[in-house]
C-alpha positions as CSV (number, residue, x, y, z in Angstrom):
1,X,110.3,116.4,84.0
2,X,107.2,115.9,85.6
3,X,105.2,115.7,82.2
4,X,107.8,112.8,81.3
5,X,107.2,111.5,84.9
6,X,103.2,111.3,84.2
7,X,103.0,109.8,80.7
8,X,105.2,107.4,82.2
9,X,102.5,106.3,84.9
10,X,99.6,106.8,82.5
11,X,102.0,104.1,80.3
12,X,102.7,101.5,83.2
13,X,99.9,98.5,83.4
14,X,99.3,98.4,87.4
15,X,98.6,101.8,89.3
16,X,100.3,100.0,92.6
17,X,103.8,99.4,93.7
18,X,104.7,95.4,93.7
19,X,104.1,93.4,96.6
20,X,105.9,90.4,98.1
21,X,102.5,88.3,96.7
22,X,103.2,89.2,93.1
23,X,106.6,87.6,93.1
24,X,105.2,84.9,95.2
25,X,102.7,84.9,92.7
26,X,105.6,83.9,89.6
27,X,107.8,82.0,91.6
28,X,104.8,79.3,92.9
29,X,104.4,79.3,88.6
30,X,108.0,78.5,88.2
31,X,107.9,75.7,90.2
32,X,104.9,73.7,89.2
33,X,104.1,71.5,86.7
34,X,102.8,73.9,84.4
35,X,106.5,75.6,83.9
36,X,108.0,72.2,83.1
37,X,108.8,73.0,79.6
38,X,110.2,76.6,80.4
39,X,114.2,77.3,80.5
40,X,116.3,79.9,81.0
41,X,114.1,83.1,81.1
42,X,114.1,86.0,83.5
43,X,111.0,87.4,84.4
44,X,110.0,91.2,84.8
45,X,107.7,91.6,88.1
46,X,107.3,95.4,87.6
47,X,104.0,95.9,86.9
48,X,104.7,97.1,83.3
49,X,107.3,99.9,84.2
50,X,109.9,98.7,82.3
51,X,108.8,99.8,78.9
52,X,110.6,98.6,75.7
């Protein structure tokens, strides 16, 4: 398990846990004027952990 456990870090884009900021970070996106056109999506603030 711990092999799995480490190719799964050495996978994920940021070597940090999330922080209040980063979904700050979307949300002040989401709400301006450059996210007019966007609808209807769901956005994934993990950092890259959740691999497809």
């Amino acid at each position: 398990m711990a092999g799995l456990l480490g190719l799964t870090r050495s996978l994920a884009g940021a070597s940090r846990r999330g922080r209040p900021e980063d979904v700050a970070a979307l949300l002040a996106f989401l709400v301006g004027h450059s996210a007019s056109f966007i609808t209807g999506q769901s956005g994934h603030i993990d950092g890259c952990w959740l691999l497809h």
